[in-house]
C-alpha positions in Angstrom: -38.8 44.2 41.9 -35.2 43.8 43.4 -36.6 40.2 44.8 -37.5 39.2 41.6 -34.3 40.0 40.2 -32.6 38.3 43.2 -34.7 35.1 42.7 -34.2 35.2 39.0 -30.5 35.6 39.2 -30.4 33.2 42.5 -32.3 30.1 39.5 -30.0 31.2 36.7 -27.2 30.4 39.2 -28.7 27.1 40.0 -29.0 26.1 36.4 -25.2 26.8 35.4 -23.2 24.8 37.8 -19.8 24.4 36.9 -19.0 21.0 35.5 -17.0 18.7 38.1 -14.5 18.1 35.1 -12.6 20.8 33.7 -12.1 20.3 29.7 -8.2 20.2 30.7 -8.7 17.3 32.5 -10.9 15.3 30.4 -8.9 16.3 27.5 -5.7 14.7 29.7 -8.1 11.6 30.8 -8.8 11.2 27.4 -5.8 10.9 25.9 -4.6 8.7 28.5 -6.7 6.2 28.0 -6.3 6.7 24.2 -2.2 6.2 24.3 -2.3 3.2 27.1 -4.8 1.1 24.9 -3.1 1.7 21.8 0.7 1.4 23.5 -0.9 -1.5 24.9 -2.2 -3.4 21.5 1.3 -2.5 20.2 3.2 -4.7 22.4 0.4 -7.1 22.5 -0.2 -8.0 19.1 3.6 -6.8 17.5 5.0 -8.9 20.2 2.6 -11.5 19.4 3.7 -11.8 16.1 7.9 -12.7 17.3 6.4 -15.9 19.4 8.2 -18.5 18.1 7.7 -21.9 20.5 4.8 -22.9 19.0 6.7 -24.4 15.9 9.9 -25.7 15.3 10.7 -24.0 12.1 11.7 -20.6 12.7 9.5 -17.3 11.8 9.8 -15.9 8.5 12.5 -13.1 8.3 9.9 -10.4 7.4 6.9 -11.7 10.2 7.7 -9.2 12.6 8.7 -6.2 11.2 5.5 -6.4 8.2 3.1 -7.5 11.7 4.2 -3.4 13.7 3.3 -2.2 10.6 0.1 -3.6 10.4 -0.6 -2.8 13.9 0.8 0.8 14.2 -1.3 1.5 10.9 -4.4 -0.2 13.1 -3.7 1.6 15.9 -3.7 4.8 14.1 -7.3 4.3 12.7 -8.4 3.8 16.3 -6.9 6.2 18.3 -5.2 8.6 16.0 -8.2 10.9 16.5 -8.4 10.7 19.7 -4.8 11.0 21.1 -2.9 11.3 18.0 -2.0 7.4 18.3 1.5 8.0 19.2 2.3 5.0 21.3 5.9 6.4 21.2 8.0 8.6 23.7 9.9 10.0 20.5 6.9 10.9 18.7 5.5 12.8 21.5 8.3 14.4 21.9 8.7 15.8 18.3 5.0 16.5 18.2 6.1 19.4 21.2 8.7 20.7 19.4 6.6 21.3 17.0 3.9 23.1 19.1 1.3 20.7 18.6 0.8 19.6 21.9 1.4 21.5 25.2 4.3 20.7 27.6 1.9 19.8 30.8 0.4 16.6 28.4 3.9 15.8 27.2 4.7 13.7 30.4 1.4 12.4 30.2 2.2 10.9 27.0 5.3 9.0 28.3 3.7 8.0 31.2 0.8 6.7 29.5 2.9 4.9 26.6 5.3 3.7 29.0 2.1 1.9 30.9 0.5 0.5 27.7 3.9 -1.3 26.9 4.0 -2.9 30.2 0.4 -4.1 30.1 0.6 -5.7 26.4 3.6 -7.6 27.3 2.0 -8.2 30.5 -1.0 -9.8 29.1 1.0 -11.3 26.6 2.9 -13.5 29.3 -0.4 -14.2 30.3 -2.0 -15.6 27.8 1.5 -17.4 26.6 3.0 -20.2 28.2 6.5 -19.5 29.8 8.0 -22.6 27.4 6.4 -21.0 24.1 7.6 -17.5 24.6 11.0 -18.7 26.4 11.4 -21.9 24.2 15.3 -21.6 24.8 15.4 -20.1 28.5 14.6 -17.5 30.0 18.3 -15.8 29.5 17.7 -15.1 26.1 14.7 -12.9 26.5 11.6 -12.6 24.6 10.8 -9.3 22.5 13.8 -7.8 23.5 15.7 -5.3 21.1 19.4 -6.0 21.9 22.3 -5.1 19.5 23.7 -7.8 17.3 26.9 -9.2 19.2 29.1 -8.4 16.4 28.3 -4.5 16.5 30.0 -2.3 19.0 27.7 -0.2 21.0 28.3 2.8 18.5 27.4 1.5 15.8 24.3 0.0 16.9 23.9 3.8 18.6 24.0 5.2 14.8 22.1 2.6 13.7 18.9 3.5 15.9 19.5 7.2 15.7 19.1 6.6 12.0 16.2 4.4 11.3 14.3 6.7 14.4 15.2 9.8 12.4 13.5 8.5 9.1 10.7 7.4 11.4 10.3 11.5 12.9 10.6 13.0 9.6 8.0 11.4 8.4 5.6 11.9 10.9 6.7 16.1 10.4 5.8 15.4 6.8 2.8 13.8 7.7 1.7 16.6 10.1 3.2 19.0 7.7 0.0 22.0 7.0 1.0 21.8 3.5 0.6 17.7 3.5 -3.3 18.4 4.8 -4.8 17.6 1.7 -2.5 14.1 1.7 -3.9 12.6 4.8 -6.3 9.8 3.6 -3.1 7.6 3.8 -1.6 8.2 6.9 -1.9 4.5 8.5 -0.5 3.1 5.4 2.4 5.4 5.6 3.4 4.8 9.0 2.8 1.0 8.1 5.5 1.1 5.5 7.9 2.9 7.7 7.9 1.2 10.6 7.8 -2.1 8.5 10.8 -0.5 6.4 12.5 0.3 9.6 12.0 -3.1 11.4 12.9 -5.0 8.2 16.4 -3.4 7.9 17.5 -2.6 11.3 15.9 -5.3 12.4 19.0 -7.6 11.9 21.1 -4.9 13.5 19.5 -3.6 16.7 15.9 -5.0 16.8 14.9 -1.3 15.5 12.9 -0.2 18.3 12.9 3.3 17.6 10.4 3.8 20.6 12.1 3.4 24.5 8.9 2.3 25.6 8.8 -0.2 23.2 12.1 -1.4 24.7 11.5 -1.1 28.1 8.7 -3.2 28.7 10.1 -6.4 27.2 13.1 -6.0 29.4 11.2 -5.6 32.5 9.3 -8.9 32.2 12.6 -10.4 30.8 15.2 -9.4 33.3 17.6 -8.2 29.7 19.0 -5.2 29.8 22.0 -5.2 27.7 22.9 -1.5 26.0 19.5 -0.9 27.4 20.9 3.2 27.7 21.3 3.6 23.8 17.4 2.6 23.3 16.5 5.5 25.5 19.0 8.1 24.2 19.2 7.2 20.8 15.7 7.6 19.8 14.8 10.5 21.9 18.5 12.4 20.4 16.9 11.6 16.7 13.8 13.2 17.7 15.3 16.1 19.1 17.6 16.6 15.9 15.5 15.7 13.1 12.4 17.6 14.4 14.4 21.0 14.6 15.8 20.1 11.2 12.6 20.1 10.1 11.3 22.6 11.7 13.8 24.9 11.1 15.6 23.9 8.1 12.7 23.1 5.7 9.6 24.7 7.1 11.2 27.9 8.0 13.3 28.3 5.0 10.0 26.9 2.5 8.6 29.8 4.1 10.4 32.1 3.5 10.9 31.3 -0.2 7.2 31.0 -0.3 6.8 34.4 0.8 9.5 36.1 -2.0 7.7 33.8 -4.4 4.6 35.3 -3.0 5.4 39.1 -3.5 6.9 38.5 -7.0 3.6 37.1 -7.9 1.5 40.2 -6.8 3.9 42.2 -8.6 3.3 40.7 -11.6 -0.1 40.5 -11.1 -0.2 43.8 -10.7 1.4 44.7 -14.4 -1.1 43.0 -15.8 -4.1 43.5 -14.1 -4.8 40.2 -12.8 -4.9 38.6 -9.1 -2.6 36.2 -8.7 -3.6 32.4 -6.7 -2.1 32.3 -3.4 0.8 30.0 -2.6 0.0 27.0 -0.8 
């Protein structure tokens, strides 16, 4: 009998090998290849849209900022399931503030957007001619968010701290629990806000919003004037506005949820009914 049991348990042993992947690092793997492929079609196709040497009339005001939109929007019905389609440092960020992901992926998510970027502006320049995408020199950059030369580097600061807060508050509101039942829309909402964004601030700092997004244009482009601001602006905005949130309106909405709540049950109580919770 006990070699029975040893060969039975000796087969059982066999037949349950571990897997040569833990699920931690095929979840990181996974969303690794989700955020550089979508970072990537970002730059790629948004960038795209600012190429300007093929005609000698110049783009339509609205071109670039409407063509993010689209693409971010895109993006998000590709990926967002997968990697939560962030393609941006800032959004990653907020998104652990907020507990939804861990820190050990959060550098894996700048790392990985960081990447993407470089890669769509990469293959960009490869599929582009240097005289269409440089069509007045290569000192002028291509895709490159600078500040407008009449702002000082304050205000052009304020002006991305801005326009990436509105862009961080609405993805809280998005991922907001008690906006679960809103979701259907979420690639059309980020395509109006990032197309609101670039539309307005365009004219004013290129309204990157995203470092990434700033970074790997001004590596292929050599252009790194108030280069700093893109980095610190953004990633300030997220920090502020995702606390704000966070602890301003979630935790007090709570709160006053839960005195709403027990005045409820009391009253329900008096007159013998059960009162519908509070979403």
């Amino acid at each position: 009998m006990p070699s029975l049991s040893l060969r039975s348990s000796s087969r059982s042993s066999l037949g349950h090998k571990k897997p040569p992947v833990s699920p931690r690092s095929a979840r990181l793997v996974v969303l690794c290849l989700g955020e550089v492929l979508g970072s990537a079609m970002l730059m790629y196709f948004g960038c795209m849209s600012l190429v300007s040497g093929f005609s000698q009339a110049p783009l339509p005001g609205m071109q670039g900022g409407l063509m993010f939109g689209f693409v971010v929007s895109t993006i998000i019905v590709i990926f967002g399931h997968i990697s939560g389609a962030h393609l941006n440092p800032t959004v990653s960020l907020s998104a652990y503030l907020l507990d939804m992901i861990p820190l050990i992926e959060l550098p894996v998510y700048f790392v990985s957007q960081i990447v993407g970027c470089l890669i769509g502006v990469g293959l960009l320049h490869v599929v582009t001619p240097q005289e269409i995408l440089y069509p007045l020199g290569g000192s002028v950059g291509f895709c490159v968010t600078v500040p407008h030369a009449s702002l000082t580097q304050a205000q052009a600061f304020l002006a991305e701290f801005l326009s990436t807060s509105l862009l961080i508050f609405t993805c809280c509101g998005v991922w907001d629990p008690r906006n679960a039942r809103h979701g259907d829309a979420t690639p059309i909402k980020f395509a109006l806000v990032i197309a609101l964004c670039s539309i307005t601030v365009g004219p004013y700092t290129g309204a990157s919003m995203n470092p990434a997004r700033s970074l790997a244009p001004a590596v292929f482009s050599q252009v790194w004037t108030a280069h700093w601001l893109y980095w610190v602006a953004p990633m300030l905005a997220s920090l502020v506005s995702t606390l704000t949130y966070k602890y301003l309106f979630s935790a007090a909405d709570s709160l006053l949820a839960g005195k709403s709540h027990s005045t409820e049950l009391s009253e329900g109580d008096v007159e013998g009914s059960v009162p519908m919770p509070i979403n």
